[in-house]
Phi, psi and omega in degrees: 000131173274096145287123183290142200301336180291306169304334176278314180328276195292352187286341183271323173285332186278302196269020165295296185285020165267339167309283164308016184270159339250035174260350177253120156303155166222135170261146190307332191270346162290320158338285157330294180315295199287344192231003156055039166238162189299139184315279201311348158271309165339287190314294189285347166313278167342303189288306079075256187309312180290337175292342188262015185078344184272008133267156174207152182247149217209118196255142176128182151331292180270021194264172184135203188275165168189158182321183157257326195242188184269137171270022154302318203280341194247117182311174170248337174251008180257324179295313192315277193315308200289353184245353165278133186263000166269196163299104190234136052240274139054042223277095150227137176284130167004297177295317194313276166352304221285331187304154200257348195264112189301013174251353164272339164307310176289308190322310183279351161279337173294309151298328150322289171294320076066279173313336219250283226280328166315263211301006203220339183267100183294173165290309182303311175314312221275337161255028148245017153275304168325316180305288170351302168277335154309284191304300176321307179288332184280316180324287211303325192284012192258325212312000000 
């Protein structure tokens, strides 16, 4: 499965702001530093997520990015879809499912399982598997 440096990009960006939500902005150029993307992919990512609603910006001294929503709320396969423009992970058609031919049957089941588990993972879930795994490895380098 393929993920787009555009789809990683922003999934990366969402779950960078969760850490501050909701009381910190984060700017686009700590963004960049910490996630070792160019400011200017930085930007349309961003402008990308506010359009699709799962950010909203805020102009000024205290201004910057920030979830729109709580990351309890926000899926890994709902961010995915809003920001990939086929159908994802899957591009299969409806009829497709319907089809008598077995490999479009396995695609959809394939897409299907895909989905199901990408739907079941929150932003909040994917950053306490990061706390987690973070600590867990500063353990082992201590040991």
């Amino acid at each position: 499965m393929n993920i787009t440096s555009k789809a990683n990009g922003c999934l990366r960006i969402l779950l960078r702001m969760v850490n501050t939500f909701p009381d910190k902005p984060v700017h686009a150029e700590e963004l960049s530093k910490e996630l070792g993307i160019t400011i200017k992919y930085i930007q349309q990512l961003l402008l990308l997520l506010k359009n699709e609603g799962l950010i909203n910006s805020k102009k000024g001294p205290r201004g910057g990015y920030t979830l729109a929503v709580d990351p309890e709320q926000i899926v890994l396969g709902d961010a995915l879809r809003k920001v990939e423009s086929l159908s994802f992970p899957l591009s299969t058609l409806e009829s497709d499912c319907k089809s008598e031919d077995v490999f479009d049957k396995i695609w959809c089941e394939v897409g299907e399982a895909i989905s199901e588990i990408l739907d079941s993972v929150s932003f909040a879930e994917l950053d306490d598997i990061q706390r987690q795994s973070r600590m867990g490895s500063a353990l082992q380098y201590y040991i």
